[in-house]
MARLUM-270789 format. One record per residue (C-alpha): residue number from 1; residue in one letter; x, y, z. Coordinates in Angstrom, 2 decimals. Example, Ala and Ser with C-alpha at 12.3 -4.5 7.8 and 13.67 -1.06 7.14 Angstrom:
2
NODE;1;A;12.30;-4.50;7.80 $
NODE;2;S;13.67;-1.06;7.14 $
//
This chain:
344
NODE;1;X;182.50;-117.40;86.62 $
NODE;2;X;180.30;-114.49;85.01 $
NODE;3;X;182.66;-115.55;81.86 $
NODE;4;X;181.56;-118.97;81.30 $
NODE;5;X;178.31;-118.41;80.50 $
NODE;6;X;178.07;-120.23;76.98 $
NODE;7;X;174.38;-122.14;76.37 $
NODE;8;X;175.23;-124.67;73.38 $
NODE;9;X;172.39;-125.34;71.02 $
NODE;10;X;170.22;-127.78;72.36 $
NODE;11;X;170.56;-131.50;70.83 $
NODE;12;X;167.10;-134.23;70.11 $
NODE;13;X;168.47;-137.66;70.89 $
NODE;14;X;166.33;-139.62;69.02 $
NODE;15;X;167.36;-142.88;69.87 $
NODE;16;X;165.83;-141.96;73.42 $
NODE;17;X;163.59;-138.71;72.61 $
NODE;18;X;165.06;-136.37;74.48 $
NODE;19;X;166.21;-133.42;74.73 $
NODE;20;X;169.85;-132.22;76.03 $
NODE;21;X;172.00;-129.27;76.46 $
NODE;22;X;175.48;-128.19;77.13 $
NODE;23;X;176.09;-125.73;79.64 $
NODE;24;X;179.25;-123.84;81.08 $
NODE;25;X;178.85;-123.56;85.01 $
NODE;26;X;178.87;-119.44;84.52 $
NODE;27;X;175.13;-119.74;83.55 $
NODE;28;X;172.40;-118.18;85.66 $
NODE;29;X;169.62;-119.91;85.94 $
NODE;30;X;167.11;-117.03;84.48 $
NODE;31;X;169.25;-116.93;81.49 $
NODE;32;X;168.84;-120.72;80.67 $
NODE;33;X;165.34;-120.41;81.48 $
NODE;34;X;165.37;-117.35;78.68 $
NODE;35;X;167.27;-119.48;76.25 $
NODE;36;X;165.39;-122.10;76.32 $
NODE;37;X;161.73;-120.51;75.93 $
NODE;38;X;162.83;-119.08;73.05 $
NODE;39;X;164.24;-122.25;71.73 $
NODE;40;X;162.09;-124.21;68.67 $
NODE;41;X;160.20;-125.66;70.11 $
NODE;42;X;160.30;-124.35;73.88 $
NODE;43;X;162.05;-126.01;76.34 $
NODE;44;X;162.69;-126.50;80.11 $
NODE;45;X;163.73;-127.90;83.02 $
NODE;46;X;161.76;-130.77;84.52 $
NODE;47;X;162.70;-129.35;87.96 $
NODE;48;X;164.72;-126.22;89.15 $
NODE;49;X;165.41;-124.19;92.38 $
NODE;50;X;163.08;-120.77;93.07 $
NODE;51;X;166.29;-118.60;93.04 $
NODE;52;X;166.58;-117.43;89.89 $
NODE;53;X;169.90;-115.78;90.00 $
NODE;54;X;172.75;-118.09;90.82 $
NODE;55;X;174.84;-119.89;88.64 $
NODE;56;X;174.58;-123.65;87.61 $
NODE;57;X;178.20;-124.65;88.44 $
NODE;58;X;177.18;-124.01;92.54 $
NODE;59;X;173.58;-125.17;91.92 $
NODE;60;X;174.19;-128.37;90.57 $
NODE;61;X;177.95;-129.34;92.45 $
NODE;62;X;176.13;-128.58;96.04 $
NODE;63;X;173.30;-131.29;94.80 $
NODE;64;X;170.53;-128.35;95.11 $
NODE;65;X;166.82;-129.12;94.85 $
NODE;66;X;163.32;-127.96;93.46 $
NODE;67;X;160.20;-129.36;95.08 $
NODE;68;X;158.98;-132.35;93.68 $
NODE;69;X;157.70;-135.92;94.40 $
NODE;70;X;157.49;-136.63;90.90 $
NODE;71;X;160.96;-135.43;90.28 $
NODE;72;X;164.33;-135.13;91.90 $
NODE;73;X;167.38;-133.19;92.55 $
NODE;74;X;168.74;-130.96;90.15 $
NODE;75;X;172.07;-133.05;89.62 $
NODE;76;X;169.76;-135.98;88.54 $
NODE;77;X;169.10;-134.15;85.19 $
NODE;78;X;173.07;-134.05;84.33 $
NODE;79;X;173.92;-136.46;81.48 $
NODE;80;X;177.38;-135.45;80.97 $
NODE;81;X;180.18;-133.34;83.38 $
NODE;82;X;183.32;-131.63;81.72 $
NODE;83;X;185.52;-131.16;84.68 $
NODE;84;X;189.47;-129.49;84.41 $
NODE;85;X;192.15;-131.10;87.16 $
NODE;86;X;195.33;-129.84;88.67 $
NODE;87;X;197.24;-131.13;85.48 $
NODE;88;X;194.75;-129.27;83.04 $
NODE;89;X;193.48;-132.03;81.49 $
NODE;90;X;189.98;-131.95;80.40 $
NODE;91;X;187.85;-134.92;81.94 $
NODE;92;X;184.49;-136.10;80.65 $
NODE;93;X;182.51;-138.33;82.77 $
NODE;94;X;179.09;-139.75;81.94 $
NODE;95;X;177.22;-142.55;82.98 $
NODE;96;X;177.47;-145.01;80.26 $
NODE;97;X;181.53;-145.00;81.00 $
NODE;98;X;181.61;-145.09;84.70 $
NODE;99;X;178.17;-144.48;86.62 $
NODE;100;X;179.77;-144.56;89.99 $
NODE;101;X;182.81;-142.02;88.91 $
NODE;102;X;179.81;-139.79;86.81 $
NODE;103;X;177.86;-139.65;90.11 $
NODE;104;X;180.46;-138.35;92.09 $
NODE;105;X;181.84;-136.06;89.49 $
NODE;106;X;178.38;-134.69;89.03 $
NODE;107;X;177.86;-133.54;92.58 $
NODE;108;X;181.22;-133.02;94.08 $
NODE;109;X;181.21;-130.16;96.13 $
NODE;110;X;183.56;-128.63;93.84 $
NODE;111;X;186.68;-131.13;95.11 $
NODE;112;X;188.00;-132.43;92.22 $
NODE;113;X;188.81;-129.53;89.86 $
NODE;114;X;187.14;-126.75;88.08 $
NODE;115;X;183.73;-127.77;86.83 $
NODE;116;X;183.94;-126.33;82.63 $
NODE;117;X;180.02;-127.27;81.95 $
NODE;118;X;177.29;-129.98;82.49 $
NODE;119;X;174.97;-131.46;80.14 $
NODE;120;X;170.91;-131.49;80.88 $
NODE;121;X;168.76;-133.36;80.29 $
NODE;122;X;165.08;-130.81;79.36 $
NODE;123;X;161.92;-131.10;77.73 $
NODE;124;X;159.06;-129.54;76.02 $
NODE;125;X;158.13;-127.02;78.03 $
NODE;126;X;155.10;-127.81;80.23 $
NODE;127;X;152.37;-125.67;82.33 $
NODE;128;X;151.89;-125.86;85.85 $
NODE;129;X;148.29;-125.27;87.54 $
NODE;130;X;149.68;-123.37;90.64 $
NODE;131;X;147.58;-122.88;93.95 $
NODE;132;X;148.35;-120.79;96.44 $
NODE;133;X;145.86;-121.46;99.71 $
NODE;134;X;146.72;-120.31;103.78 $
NODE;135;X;145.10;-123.19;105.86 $
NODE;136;X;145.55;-123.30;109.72 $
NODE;137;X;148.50;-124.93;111.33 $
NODE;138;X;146.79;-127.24;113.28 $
NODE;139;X;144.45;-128.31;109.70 $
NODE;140;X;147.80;-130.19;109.11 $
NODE;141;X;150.36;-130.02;111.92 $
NODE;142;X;148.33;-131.08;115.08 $
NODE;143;X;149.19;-134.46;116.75 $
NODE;144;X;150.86;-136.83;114.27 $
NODE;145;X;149.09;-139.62;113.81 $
NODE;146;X;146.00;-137.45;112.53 $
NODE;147;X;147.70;-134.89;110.76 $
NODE;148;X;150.39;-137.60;109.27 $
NODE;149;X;147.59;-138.88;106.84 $
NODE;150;X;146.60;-135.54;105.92 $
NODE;151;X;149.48;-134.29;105.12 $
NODE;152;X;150.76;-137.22;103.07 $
NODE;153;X;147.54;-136.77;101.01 $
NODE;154;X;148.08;-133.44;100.06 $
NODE;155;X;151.72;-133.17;99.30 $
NODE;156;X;151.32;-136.53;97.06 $
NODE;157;X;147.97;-134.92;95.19 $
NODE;158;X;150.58;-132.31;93.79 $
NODE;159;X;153.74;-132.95;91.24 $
NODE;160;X;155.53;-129.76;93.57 $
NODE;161;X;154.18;-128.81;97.04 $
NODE;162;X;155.92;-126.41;99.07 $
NODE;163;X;155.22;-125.30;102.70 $
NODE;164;X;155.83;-121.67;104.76 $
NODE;165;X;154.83;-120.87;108.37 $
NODE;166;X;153.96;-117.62;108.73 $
NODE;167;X;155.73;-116.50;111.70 $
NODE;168;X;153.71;-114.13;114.16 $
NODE;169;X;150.43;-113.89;111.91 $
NODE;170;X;148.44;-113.54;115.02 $
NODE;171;X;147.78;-111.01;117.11 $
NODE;172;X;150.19;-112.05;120.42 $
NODE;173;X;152.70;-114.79;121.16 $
NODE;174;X;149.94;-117.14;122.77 $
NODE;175;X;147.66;-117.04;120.10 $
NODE;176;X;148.14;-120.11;118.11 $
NODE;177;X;144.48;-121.16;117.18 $
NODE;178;X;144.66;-118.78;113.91 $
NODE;179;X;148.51;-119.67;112.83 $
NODE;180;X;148.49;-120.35;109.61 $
NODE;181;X;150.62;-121.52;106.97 $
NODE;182;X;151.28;-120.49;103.24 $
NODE;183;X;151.06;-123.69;101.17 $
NODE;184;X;151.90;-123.40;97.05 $
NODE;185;X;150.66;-126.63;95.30 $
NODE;186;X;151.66;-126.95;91.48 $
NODE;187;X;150.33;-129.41;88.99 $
NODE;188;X;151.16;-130.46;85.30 $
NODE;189;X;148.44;-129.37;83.00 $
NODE;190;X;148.01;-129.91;79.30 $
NODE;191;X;144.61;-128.74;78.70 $
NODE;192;X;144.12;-125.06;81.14 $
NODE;193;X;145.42;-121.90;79.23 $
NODE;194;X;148.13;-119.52;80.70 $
NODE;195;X;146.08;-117.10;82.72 $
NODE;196;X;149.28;-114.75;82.82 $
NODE;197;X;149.96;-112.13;79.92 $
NODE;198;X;153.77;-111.21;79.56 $
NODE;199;X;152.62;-107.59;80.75 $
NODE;200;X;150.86;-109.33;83.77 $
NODE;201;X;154.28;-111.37;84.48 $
NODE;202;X;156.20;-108.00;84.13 $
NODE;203;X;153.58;-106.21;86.82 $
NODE;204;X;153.49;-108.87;88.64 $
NODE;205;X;157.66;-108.99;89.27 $
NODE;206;X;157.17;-105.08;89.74 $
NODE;207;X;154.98;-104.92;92.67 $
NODE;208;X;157.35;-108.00;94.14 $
NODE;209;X;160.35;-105.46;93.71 $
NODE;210;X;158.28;-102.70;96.11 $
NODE;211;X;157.09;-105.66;98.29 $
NODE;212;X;160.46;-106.95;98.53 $
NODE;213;X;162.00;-103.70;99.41 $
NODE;214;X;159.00;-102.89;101.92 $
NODE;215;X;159.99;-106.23;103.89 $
NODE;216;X;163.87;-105.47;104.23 $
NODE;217;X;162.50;-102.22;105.46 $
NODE;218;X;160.35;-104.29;107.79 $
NODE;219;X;162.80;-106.45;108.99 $
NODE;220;X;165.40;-103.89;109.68 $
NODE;221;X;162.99;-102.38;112.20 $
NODE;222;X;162.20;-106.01;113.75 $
NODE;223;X;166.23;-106.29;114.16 $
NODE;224;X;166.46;-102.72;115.67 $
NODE;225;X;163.21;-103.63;117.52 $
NODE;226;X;162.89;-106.94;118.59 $
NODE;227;X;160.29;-105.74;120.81 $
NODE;228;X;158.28;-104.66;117.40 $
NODE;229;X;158.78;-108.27;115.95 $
NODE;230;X;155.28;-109.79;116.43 $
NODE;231;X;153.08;-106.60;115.90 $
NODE;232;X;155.31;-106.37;112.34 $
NODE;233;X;155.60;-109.96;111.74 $
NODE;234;X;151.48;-109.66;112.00 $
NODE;235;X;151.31;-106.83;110.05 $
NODE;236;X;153.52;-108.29;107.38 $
NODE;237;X;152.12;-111.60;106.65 $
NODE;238;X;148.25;-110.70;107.19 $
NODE;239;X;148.63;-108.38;103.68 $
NODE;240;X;149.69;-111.39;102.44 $
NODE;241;X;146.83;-114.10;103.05 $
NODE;242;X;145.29;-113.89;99.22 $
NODE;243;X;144.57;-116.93;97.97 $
NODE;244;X;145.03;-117.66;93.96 $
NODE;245;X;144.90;-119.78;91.15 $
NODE;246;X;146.98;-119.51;87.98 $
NODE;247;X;148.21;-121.47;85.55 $
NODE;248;X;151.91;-120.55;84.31 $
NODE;249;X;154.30;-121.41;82.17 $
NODE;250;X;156.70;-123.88;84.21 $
NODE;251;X;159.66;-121.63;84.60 $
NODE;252;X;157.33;-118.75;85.67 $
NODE;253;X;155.69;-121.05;88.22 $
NODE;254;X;159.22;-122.21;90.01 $
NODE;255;X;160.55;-118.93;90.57 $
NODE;256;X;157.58;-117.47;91.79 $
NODE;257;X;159.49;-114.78;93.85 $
NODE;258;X;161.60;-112.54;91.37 $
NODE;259;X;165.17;-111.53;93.19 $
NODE;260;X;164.69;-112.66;96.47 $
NODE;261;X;168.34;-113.58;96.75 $
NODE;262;X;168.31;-109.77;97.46 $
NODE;263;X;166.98;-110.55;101.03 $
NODE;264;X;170.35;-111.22;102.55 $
NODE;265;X;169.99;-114.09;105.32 $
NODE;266;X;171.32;-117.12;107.09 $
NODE;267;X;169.84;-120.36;105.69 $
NODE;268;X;169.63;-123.80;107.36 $
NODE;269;X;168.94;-126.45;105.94 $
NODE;270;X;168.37;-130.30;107.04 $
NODE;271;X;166.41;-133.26;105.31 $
NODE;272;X;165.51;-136.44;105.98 $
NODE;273;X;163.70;-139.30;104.70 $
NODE;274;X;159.86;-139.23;105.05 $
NODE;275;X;157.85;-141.80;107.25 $
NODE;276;X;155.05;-143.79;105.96 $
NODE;277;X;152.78;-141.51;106.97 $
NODE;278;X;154.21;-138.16;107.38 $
NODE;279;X;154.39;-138.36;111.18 $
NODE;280;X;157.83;-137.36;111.51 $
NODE;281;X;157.26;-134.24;109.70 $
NODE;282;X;154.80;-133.25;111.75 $
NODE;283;X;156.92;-133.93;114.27 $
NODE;284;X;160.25;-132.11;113.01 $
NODE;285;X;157.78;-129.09;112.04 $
NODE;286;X;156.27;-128.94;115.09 $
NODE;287;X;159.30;-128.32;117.31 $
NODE;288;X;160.72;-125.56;114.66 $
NODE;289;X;157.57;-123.49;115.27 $
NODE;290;X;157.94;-124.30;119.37 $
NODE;291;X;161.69;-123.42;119.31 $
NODE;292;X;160.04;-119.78;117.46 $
NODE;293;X;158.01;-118.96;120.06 $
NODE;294;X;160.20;-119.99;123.36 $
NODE;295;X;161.96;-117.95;122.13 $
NODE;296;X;159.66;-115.42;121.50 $
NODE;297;X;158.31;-115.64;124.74 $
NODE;298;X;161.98;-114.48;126.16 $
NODE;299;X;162.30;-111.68;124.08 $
NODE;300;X;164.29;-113.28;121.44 $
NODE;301;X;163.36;-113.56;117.79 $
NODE;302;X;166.06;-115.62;116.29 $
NODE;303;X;163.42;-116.71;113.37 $
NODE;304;X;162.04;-113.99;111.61 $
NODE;305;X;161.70;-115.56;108.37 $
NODE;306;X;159.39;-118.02;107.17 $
NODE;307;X;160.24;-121.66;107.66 $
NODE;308;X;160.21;-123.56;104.85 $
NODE;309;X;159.64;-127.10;103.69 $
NODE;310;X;160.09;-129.11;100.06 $
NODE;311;X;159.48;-132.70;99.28 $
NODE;312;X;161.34;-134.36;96.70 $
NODE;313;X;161.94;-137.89;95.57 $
NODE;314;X;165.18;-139.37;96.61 $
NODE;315;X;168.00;-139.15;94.21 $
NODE;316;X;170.46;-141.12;92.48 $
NODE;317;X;173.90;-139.17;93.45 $
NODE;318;X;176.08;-141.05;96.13 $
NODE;319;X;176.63;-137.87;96.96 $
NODE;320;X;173.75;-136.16;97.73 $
NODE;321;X;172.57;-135.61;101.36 $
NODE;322;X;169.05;-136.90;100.19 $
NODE;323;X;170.41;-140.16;98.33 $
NODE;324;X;168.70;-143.12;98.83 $
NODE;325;X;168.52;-146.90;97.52 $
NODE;326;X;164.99;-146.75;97.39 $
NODE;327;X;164.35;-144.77;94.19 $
NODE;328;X;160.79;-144.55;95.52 $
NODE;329;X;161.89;-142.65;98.83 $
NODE;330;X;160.62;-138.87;99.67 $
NODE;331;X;162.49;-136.68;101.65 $
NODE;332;X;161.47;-133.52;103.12 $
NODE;333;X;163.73;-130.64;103.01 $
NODE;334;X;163.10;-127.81;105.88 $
NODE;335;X;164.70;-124.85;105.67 $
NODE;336;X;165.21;-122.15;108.53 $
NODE;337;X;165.86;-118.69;107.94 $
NODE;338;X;166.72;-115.61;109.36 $
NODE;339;X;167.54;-111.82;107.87 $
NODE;340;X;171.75;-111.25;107.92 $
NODE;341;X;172.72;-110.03;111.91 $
NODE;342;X;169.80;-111.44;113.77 $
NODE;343;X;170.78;-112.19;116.86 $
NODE;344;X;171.35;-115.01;118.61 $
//
């Protein structure tokens, strides 16, 4: 696919005022992101993934997601899919024509032909006031019907919140009063400044490169050494616990982590549709972190890697494995991950 990477010029629709452009499915996202920055007048997407360096045509067919409660899935920007069939023909699906055939064309897990390109919808590109802040666990995650309030409030005070565990970030396996968790809140803003010069932005993605390289050193040794997992796992993460604030330009913001596609690992991932208030979260987080240290507590470090979670409004794709009837609905998205080899 590294051959159909054509960006068309982006087209105003002025009957709706908005902005759309053509893709071919060969297109990383870093080099749409590129394109359209430099476009007159800037552009981007409303939501993205962090993973900068895959390509559309698996990003948006697999129904992949960003982390927002103000926005949706990816596919949920598509206005128009070009898709080739066994016969060759060229078919062009939209939602105007057909809504239920363009939803299932859109996101189709790449069963009905060869995807050519998609058409997204973008705007004006936007800032994002970014937060980064390490509470405790339990500030959030003890029982859930305390925590469940709490943790509705502050993933709805944010347009993208996303959540990490920091596994082992205490001295010892029983030590689970100063667990904490790495959460990155990010917030439209017209009115802050960028705080980040390109030069800062290019630093920045520098020291990432050494840090990233330092950590698949790190875990190497933790899958040599399981033994070595929590002294290294504390070690790790405790360099970590700086808190910032930043505002960024919204591309800048989303993939906050340059190349960490590099870190090759085993991803799970499960969602489901959020409770009233949050309790099943809780719960569903809860029993991740308890599975990590049984484990632990054996000898066996399956989970090396932070957990992650994403909220996201429900979308619109019959497809998707966070559709919903309720256009209103959130769903949580929890990812678990662990470095290529692990065992067990």
């Amino acid at each position: 696919m590294n051959k159909m990477n054509k960006i068309y010029d982006p087209l105003h629709v002025g009957s709706r005022d908005v902005w759309t452009v053509e893709i071919e499915t060969g297109v990383q996202l870093k080099e749409l992101d590129n394109y359209l920055k430099k476009h007159d007048p800037p552009l981007a997407l409303a939501s993205n993934v962090i993973v900068e360096t895959v390509r559309f045509g698996g990003v948006l067919s697999l129904g992949c997601h960003g982390a927002g409660t103000q926005s949706r899935t990816l596919p949920d920007l598509v206005e128009t899919v070009k898709i080739v069939d066994a016969s060759g023909q060229l078919n062009v699906f939209t939602k105007e024509v057909d809504p239920v055939e363009f939803s299932a064309a859109t996101l189709n897990l790449g069963l009905l032909g060869i995807i050519y390109s998609y058409t997204l919808r973008v705007e004006p590109m936007y800032k994002l006031h970014m937060k980064n802040t390490f509470p405790l666990l339990s500030e959030y995650f003890s029982s859930p019907e305390i925590s469940g309030p709490k943790l509705k409030a502050l993933v709805e005070s944010s347009d993208q919140t996303e959540i990490f565990f920091l596994p082992f970030n205490t001295t010892g396996l029983d030590a689970s009063d100063g667990r904490r968790l790495w959460v990155i809140q990010s917030q439209r803003t017209e009115e802050l400044p960028v705080t980040e010069s390109s030069k800062q932005r290019s630093l920045r993605k520098r020291i990432q490169r050494i840090c990233r390289v330092l950590g698949i050193n790190i875990f190497r040794a933790m899958l040599a050494l399981p033994s070595l997992t929590s002294s290294l796992s504390t070690l790790m993460y405790s360099s970590m616990l700086k808190e910032t604030d930043e505002v960024l330009l919204a591309p800048d913001a989303i993939h906050y982590l340059s190349k960490i596609a590099r870190v090759k690992s085993v991803d799970m991932e499960f969602a489901f549709k959020v409770g009233e208030n949050y309790e099943n979260v809780i719960k569903a987080w809860n029993f991740v972190i308890e599975q990590m240290y049984e484990h632990a507590q054996r000898g066996e470090f399956p989970f090396i890697m932070p957990p992650e979670m994403r909220f996201a409004k429900a979308s619109k794709m019959i497809m998707s494995n966070v559709y919903d009837d309720d256009p209103e609905a959130i769903y949580c998205m929890m990812e678990v991950l662990s470095p290529k080899h692990t065992k067990g």
